[in-house]
N, C-alpha and C positions, 0 to 999 in steps of 0.2 A: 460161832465162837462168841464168847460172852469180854464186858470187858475187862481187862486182866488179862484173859488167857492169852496161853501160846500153843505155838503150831512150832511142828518141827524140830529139829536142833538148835539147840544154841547155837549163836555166831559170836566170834570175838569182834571184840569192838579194836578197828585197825586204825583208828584216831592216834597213838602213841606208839613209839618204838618203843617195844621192851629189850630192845640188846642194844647197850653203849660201850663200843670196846675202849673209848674215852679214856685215857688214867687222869689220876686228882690231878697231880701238876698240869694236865692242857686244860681242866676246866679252870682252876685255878689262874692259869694264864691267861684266859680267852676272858673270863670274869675281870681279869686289872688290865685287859684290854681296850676294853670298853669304861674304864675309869668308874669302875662299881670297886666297893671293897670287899673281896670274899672272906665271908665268918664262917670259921670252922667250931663249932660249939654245937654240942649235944640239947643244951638247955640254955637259959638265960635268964637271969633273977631280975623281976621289975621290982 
């Protein structure tokens, strides 16, 4: 096999959780927990 190639099946990479059954308010809470300010903003004008 050269380099580049692959062999086999993909594998997912199991580094991150993709399922957070989390709601906004506990992160939100758990975020002014820790004395961080949570921004809820899509965008933000410099």
């Amino acid at each position: 096999m050269g380099i580049g190639g692959h062999s086999g099946d993909a594998q997912g990479d199991e580094q991150f959780e993709i399922d957070d059954a989390r709601t906004v308010d506990e992160i939100y809470s758990m975020i002014l927990s820790e004395n961080l300010e949570p921004v809820m903003s899509e965008y933000i004008y410099v």
